[in-house]
C-alpha positions in Angstrom: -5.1 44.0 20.9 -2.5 41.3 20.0 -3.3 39.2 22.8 -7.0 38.7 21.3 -6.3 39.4 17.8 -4.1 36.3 18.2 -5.7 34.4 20.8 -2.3 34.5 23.3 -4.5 33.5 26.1 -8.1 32.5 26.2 -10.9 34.4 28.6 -11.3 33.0 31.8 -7.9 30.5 31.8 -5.4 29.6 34.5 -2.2 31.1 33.8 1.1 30.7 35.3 3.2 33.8 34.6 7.0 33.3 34.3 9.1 36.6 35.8 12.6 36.4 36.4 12.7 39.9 37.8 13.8 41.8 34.4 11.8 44.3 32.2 10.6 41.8 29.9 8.7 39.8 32.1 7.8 42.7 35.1 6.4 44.1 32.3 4.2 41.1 31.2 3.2 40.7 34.6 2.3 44.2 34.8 0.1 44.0 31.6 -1.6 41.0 32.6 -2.2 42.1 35.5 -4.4 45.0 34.9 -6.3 43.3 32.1 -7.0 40.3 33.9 -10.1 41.5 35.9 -11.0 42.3 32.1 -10.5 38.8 30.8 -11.1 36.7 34.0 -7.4 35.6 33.8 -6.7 33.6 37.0 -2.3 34.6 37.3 0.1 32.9 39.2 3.3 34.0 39.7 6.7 32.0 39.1 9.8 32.8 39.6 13.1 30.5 39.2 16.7 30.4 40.5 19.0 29.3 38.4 22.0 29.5 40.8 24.3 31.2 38.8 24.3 34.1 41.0 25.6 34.8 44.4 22.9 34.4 46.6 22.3 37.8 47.6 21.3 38.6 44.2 19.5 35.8 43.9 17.8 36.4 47.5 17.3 40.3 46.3 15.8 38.6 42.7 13.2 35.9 44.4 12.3 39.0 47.0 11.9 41.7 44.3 8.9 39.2 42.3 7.6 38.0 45.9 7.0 41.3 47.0 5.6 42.7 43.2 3.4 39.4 43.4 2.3 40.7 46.7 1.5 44.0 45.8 -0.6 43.1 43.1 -2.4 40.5 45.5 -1.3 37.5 43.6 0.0 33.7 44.7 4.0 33.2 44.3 5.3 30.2 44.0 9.2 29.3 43.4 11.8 27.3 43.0 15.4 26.7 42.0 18.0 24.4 40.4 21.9 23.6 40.0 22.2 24.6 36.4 26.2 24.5 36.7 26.4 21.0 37.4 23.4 19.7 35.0 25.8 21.5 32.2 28.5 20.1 33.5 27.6 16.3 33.7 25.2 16.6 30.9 27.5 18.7 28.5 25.3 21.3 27.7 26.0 24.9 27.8 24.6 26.9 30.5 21.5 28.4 28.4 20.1 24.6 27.7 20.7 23.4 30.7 19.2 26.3 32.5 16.1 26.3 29.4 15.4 22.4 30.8 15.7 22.9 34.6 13.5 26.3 34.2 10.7 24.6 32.2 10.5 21.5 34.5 9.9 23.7 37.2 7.4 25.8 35.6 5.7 22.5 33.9 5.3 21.3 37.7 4.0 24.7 39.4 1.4 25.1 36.3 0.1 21.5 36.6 -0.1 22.2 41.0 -2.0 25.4 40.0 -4.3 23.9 37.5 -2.5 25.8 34.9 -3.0 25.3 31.2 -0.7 27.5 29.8 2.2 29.2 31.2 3.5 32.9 30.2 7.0 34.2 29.2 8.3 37.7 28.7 10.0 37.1 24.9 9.9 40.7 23.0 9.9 40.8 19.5 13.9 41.8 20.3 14.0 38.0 21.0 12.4 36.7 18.1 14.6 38.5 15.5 17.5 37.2 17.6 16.0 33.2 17.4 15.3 33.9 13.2 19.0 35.5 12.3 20.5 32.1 15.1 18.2 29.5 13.1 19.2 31.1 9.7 23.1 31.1 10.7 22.4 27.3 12.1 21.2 26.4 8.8 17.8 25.5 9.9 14.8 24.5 7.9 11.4 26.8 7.3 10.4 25.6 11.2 13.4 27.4 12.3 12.6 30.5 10.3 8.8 30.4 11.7 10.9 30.6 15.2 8.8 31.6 18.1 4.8 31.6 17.8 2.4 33.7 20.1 1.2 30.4 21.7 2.9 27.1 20.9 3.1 23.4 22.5 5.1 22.5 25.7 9.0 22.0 24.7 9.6 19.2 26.9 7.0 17.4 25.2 3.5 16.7 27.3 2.9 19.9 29.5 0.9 23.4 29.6 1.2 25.4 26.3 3.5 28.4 26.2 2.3 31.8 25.5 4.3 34.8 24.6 2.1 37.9 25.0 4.7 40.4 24.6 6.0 39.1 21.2 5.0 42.3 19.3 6.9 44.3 21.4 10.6 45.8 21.7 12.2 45.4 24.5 13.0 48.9 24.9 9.0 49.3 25.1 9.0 47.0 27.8 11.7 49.0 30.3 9.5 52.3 29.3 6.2 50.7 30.4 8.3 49.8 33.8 9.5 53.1 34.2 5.8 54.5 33.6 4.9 52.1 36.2 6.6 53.2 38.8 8.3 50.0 39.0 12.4 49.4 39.0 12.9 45.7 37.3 16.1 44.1 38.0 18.2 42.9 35.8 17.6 40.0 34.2 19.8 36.7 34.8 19.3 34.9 31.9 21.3 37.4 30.1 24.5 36.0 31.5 23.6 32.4 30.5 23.2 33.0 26.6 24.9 31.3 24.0 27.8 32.5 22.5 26.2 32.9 19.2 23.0 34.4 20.2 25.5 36.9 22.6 27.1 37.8 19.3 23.6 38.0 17.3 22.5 40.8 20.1 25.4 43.1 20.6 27.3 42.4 17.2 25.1 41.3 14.3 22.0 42.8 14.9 23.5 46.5 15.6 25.0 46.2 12.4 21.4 45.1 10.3 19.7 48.1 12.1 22.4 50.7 11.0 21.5 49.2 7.5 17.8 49.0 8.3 16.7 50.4 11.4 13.7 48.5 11.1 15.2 45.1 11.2 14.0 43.7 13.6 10.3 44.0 12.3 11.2 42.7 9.2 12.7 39.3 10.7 9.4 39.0 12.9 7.7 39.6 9.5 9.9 36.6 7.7 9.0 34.5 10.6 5.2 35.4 10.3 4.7 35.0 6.6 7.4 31.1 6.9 4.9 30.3 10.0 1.9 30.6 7.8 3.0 28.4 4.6 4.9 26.0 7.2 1.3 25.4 9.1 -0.4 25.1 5.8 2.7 22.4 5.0 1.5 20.6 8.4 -1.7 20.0 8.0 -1.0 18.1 4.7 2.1 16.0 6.3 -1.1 15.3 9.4 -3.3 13.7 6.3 -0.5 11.9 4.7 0.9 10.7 8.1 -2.6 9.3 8.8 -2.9 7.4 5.6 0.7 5.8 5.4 1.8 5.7 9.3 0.4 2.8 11.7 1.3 3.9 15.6 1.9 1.1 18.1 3.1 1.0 21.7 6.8 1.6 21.2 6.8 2.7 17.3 5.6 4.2 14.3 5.5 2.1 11.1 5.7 3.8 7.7 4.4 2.1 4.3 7.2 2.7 1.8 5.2 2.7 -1.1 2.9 4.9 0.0 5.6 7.2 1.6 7.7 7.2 -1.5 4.9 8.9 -3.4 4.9 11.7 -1.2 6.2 15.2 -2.5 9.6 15.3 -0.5 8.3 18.5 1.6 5.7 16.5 3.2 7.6 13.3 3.1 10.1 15.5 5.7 7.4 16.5 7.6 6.1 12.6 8.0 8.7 11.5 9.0 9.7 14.6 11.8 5.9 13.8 13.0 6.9 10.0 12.9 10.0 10.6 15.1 7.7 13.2 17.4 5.4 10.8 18.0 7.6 8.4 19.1 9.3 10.6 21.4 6.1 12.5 22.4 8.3 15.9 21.5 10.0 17.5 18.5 12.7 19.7 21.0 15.1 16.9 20.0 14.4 16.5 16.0 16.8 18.3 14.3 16.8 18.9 10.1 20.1 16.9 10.0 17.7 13.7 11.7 14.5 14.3 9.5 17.3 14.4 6.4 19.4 11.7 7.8 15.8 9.3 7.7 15.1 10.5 4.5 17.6 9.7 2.5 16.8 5.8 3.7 13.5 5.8 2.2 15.4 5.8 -1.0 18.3 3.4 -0.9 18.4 0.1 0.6 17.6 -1.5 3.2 19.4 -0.2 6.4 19.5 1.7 9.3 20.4 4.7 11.0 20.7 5.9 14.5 18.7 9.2 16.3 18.9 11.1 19.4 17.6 9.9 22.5 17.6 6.2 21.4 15.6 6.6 18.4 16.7 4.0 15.7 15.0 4.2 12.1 14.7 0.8 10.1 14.3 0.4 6.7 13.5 -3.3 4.9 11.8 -4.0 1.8 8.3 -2.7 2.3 7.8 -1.0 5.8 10.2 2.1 7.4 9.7 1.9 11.2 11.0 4.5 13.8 11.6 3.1 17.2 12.9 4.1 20.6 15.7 1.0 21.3 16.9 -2.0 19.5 13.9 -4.3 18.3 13.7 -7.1 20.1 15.3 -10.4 19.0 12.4 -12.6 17.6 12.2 -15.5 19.7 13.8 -18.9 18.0 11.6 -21.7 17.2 12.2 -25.2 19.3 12.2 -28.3 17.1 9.1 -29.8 17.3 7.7 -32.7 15.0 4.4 -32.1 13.3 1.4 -34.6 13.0 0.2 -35.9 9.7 -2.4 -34.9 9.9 -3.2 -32.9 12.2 -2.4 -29.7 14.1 0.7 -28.6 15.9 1.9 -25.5 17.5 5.4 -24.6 17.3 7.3 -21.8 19.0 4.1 -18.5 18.1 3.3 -20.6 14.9 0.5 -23.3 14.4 0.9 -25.9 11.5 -2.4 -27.4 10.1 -1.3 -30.4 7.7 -3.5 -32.5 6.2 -3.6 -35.3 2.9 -5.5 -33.6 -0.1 -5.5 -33.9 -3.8 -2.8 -31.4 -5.4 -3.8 -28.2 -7.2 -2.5 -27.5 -10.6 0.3 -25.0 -10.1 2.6 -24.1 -7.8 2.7 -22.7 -4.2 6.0 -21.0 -3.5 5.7 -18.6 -1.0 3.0 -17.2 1.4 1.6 -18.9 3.9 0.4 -22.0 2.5 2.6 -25.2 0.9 2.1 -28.6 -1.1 4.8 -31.2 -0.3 5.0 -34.6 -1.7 4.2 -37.4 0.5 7.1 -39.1 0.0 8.5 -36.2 1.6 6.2 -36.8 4.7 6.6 -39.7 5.4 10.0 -39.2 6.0 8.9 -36.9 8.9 8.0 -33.1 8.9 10.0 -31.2 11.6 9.1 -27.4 12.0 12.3 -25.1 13.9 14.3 -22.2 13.7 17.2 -21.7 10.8 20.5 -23.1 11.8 24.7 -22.4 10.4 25.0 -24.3 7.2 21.3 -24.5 6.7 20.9 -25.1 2.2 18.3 -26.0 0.4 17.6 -26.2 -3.3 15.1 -23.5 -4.3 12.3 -24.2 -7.0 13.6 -22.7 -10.6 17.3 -22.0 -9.1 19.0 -24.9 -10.5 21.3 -25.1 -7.7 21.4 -25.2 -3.8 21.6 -21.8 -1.9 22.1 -20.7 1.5 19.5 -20.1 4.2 21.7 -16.8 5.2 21.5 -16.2 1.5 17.8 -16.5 1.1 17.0 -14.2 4.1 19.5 -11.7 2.7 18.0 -11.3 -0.7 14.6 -11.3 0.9 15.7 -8.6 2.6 14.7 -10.2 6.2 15.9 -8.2 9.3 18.7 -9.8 10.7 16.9 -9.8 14.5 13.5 -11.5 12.6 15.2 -14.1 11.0 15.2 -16.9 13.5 11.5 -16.2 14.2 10.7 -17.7 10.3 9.8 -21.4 10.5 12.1 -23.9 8.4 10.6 -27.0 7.6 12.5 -30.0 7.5 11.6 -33.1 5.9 13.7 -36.3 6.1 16.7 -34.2 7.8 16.8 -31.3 4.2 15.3 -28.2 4.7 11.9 -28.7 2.0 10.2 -25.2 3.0 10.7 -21.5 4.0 7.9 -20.0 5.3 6.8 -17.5 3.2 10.1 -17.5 1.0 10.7 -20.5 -1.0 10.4 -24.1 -1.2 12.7 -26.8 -2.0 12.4 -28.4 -5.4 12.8 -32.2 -3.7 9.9 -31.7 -1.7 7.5 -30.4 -3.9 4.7 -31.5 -4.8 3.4 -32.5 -8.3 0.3 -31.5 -9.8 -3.0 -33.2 -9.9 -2.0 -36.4 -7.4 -2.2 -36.8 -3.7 -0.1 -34.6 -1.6 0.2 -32.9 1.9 -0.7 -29.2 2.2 0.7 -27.4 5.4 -0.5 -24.2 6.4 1.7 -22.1 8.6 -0.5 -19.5 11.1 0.9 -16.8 13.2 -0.4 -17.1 16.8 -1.9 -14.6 18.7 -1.7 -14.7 22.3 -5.3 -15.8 22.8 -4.3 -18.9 20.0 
């Protein structure tokens, strides 16, 4: 039986059935119903008003499921909402808007019925419909793997969906009703379809079964055979996004090198997962996103906008995928340092103390040997400021701060969140970028070395 063979719904689980009154779903209720004793299925059913009908037919809809809910001596539960206005103020068509305002519902009733997964009538009619829409659509091999017997909540955190029916025609279903004894109404949500998938059902796909009259098996086949390579394609991206991605609160970060490296099918497949996590659901990661983020892991540093607020950022070393703007890094306040001693600055702590001078040079990092000349004229640490130059080691010349942070390739929100030290009123170190040739140190006589520390809050 498909529903075991492919594990549809588990013995013994609490399961909220969807019917909107139609043959699809009065047929899935039917079916369920008689095997549940069998499988210790728990059912509740659900039914939905989308108010797109006058309300007699809505009244004679809600009253035809009540009363087959009834008869079959289970709990009904329902509920309604304005999908007309929702399209209208949110400018989606009627079938989105009416998709979101249905599955809300049924995500609320499954979690008041301790429900863990909840049940909708799609035939395999309505998965050869979804495969010829993503393939017109252009859609990657997720499209073509289209609907799946049991697959994660679309509105991201919620009950899994199941689709038990999904091997069957829909003139299959309307027969089984008919053998039942049972007249099914007819089903709204075929006045709510998009335009293209109206065209898919009543144009297209009459014209594909006149060729092949077995069509529509054949697309369910495609979207088998796509699902199994895609999941195999998934687990690898999983691995890879566990080695080169580090979650925080509000975003993912990516390692570029490590990204970079990736075969691009699983580098698209990061990143989707990256932009998934972020917004706890893939209904609103499209191809054109997943490409859109791709193509900045391989040319300069940048940006590039998402839905829902998601912004990807790309610098020198790191891509990170966010929901928002990143917050401006707070600016340093001027503060003198001791010599020696310690001082805190702004969320940086400056230990600076007299020592003998290392052969070499300290350029960058964390860690800088001054002159003392140039500390005795006084160390100020602060934020970088309009007109701010300085004469790098090994340049030759003087250079811009703005210049150094660009060709460092410093977000333009971190920058003021970079200590400049100032010695004698000239900017004699960058931290972690470069030092000025005035205020360096020479080797092997006395010196001042200043380490720069990022606080932590308990610092």
């Amino acid at each position: 039986m498909f529903i075991a063979e492919r594990e549809v719904l588990a013995a013994g689980e609490q399961v909220l059935v969807a019917v909107s009154g139609g043959g699809d779903s009065t047929a899935m209720l039917l079916i369920l119903s008689r095997l549940a004793s069998e499988f210790g299925w728990r059912l509740t059913v659900a039914h939905f008003d989308h108010r797109l009908r006058t309300r007699e037919e809505a009244r004679a809809d809600r009253e035809f499921v009540a009363g087959l809910a009834e008869s079959l001596k289970l709990p009904f539960v329902h509920g309604s909402g304005d999908v007309a206005r929702r399209a209208r103020t949110r400018g989606d068509s009627v079938e989105q808007a009416a998709r979101t305002l249905r599955y809300r519902f049924l995500g609320a009733r499954a979690k008041a019925a301790g429900a863990g997964v909840v049940v909708v009538g799609h035939t395999l009619d309505d998965q050869a419909e979804t495969v010829l829409m993503h393939l017109i659509r252009g859609s990657g091999l997720d499209g073509l793997a289209a609907m799946r017997p049991r697959s994660g909540w679309p509105l991201g955190r919620g009950p899994e969906v199941a689709r038990p029916l999904l091997m069957l025609r829909r003139e299959e279903t309307l027969r089984y009703c008919r053998e039942s004894r049972v007249a099914s109404r007819e089903d709204a949500t075929n006045q709510m379809l998009l335009a293209t998938r109206n065209r898919i059902r009543h144009e297209v796909l009459p014209t594909l079964r006149a060729l092949n009259p077995s069509v529509d098996e054949a697309l369910a086949r495609l979207a088998e055979t796509v699902y199994e390579d895609t999941a195999e394609l998934e687990r690898q991206a999983e691995v890879a996004f566990a080695r080169v991605g580090r979650r925080e609160r509000e975003l993912v970060a990516l390692k570029l090198s490590e990204l970079s490296e990736l075969s691009l099918a699983i580098q698209r497949r990061v990143l989707r997962l990256a932009m998934a996590d972020v917004l706890g659901s893939r209904a609103d990661v499209e191809s054109a996103h997943v490409e859109a983020v791709s193509r900045l892991v391989v040319s300069r540093p940048g940006r590039v906008s998402l839905p829902r607020g998601l912004v990807a950022v790309r610098n020198s070393q790191m891509l990170t995928v966010r929901r928002g703007e990143p917050a401006m890094t707070a600016p340093i306040p001027e503060t003198e340092l001791a010599v020696p001693g310690v001082t805190d600055a702004g969320g940086w702590r400056f230990e600076v103390e007299y020592v003998s001078c290392r052969p070499g040079r300290q350029l960058a990092g964390s860690e800088v040997y001054l002159s003392c000349e140039a500390a005795r004229e006084g160390l100020m640490a602060r934020s970088r400021r309009p007109g701010d130059r300085m004469r790098p080691v090994g340049l030759g010349g003087t250079k811009k701060l703005q210049d150094i942070f660009v060709d460092a390739k410093v977000p333009s929100g971190e920058r003021d969140g970079v200590p400049v030290l100032v010695a004698g009123g000239r900017v004699a170190w960058v931290v972690g970028l470069c030092v000025d040739e005035r205020a360096e140190a020479s080797a092997g006589g006395p010196c001042v070395r200043i380490r720069a520390l990022k606080r932590t809050p308990n610092t």
